[in-house]
N, C-alpha and C positions, 0 to 999 in steps of 0.2 A: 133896203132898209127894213122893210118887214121882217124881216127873218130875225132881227132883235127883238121880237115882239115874246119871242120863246120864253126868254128868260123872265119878264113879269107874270107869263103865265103861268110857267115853272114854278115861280113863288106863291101863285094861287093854289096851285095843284098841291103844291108838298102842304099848304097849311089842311087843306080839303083829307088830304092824307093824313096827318098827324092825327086828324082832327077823328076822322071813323077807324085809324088803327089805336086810338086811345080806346074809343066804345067798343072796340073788337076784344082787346085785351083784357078789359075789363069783363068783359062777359065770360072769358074764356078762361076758368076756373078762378075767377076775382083776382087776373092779374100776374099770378103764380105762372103765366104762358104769354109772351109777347109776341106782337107782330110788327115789323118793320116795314110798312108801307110805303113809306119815304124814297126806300132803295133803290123799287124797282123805277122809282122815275131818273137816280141818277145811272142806272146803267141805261135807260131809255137814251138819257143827253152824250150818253158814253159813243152810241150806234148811229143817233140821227143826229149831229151838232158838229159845228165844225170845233176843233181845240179851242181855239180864243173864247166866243158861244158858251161852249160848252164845260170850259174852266168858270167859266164868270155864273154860269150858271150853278155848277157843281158848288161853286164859294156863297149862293148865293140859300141853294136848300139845305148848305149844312151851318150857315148862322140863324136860318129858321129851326133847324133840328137842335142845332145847339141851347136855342130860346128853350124851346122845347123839352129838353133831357134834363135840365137843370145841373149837370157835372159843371167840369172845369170848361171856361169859357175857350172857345178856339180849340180843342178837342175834336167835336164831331164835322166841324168847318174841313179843318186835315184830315181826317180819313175819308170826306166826302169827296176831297181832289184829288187824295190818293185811288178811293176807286174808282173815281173817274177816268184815271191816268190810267189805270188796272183794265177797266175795262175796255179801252181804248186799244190797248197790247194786247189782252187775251183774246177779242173777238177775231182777230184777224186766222189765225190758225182751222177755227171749222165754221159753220153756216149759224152765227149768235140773232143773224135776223129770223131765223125760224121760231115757232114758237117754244121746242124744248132748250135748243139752244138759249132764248131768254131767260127761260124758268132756269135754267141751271147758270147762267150768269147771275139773277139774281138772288139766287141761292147762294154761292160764292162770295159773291159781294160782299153782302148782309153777314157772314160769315167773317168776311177778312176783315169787318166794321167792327164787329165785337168784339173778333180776337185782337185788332190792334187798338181798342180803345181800354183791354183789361191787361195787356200786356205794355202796354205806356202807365196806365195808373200803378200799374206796379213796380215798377219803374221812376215812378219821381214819388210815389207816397210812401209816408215813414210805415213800419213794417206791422203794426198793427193795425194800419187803417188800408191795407192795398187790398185789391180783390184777390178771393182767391180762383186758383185756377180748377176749383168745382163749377165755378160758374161757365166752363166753355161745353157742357153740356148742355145747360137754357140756351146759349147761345148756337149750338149744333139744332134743337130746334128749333128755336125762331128763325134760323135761316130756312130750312124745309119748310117750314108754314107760309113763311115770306115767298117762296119760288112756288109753293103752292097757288099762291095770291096773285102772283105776275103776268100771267098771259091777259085776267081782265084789263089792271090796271092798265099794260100796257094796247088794248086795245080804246080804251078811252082816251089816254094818250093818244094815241094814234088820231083818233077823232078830232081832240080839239088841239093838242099842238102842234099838228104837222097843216091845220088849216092856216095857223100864220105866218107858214114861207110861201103858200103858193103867191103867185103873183096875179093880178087882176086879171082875167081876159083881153086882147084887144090892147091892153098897152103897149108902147113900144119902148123898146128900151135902147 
């Protein structure tokens, strides 16, 4: 039953995340350069979580991120199950627990997040208000910034959310 314990953490972590990739951003030419800190926690739940876990989890940092982005509601919810699902199927093919293998999942990621969050709004918004696609160039770096960012975050990770599956000493089960 600990092993549920992931996912309110997970909701700690992404606000913890939101919260210094907002002050990052802002610092980092006033804005004009984002980072997506969020991400690399959901390809973290992508590697250590089982699917169920790790769906509810992934459902759970992108209604925080969605709070978050202020766009259309239920947006960034679906790309965060999608690259959860993403990251799920892509790791298996080389070593994604290493650490460049992370950096570049969540390089990726952070990448497939923007490209399918500017490629849906263009998509359902009338034609003067869609993005345009100059924007997957901000979005090409913020993902390199963000896989820049991912081997800490995922060793903090590592620290405080894989302490709530171990199981106690000495129990028996």
């Amino acid at each position: 039953m600990r092993v549920w314990l992931r996912i309110p953490l997970a909701a700690v972590a992404t606000l913890v995340l939101v919260a210094v990739g907002a002050s990052v951003t802002r610092q980092l030419a006033g804005g004009a350069i984002s980072v997506a800190l969020a991400v690399p926690l959901l390809v973290w739940l992508g590697l250590e979580t089982g699917v169920m876990e790790g769906a509810i989890g992934a459902a759970v940092v992108g209604i925080l991120l969605d709070g978050a982005a202020g766009g259309p509601w239920g947006l960034v919810t679906f790309l965060s199950v999608v690259v959860f699902l993403g990251v799920r199927v892509a790791a298996s093919p080389f070593d994604a627990r290493s650490t460049l293998g992370f950096t570049i999942l969540s390089a990726l990621a952070t990448f497939a997040m923007g490209f399918g969050a500017v490629l849906l709004l263009r998509y359902v918004a009338p034609e003067g208000a869609a993005p345009g696609w100059g924007l997957l160039g901000r979005v090409l770096v913020e993902a390199l910034l963000t896989g820049l960012a991912a081997p800490p975050i995922r060793w903090v990770l590592d620290r405080l959310l894989v302490t709530a599956q171990r199981e106690p000493a000495g129990v028996l089960r």
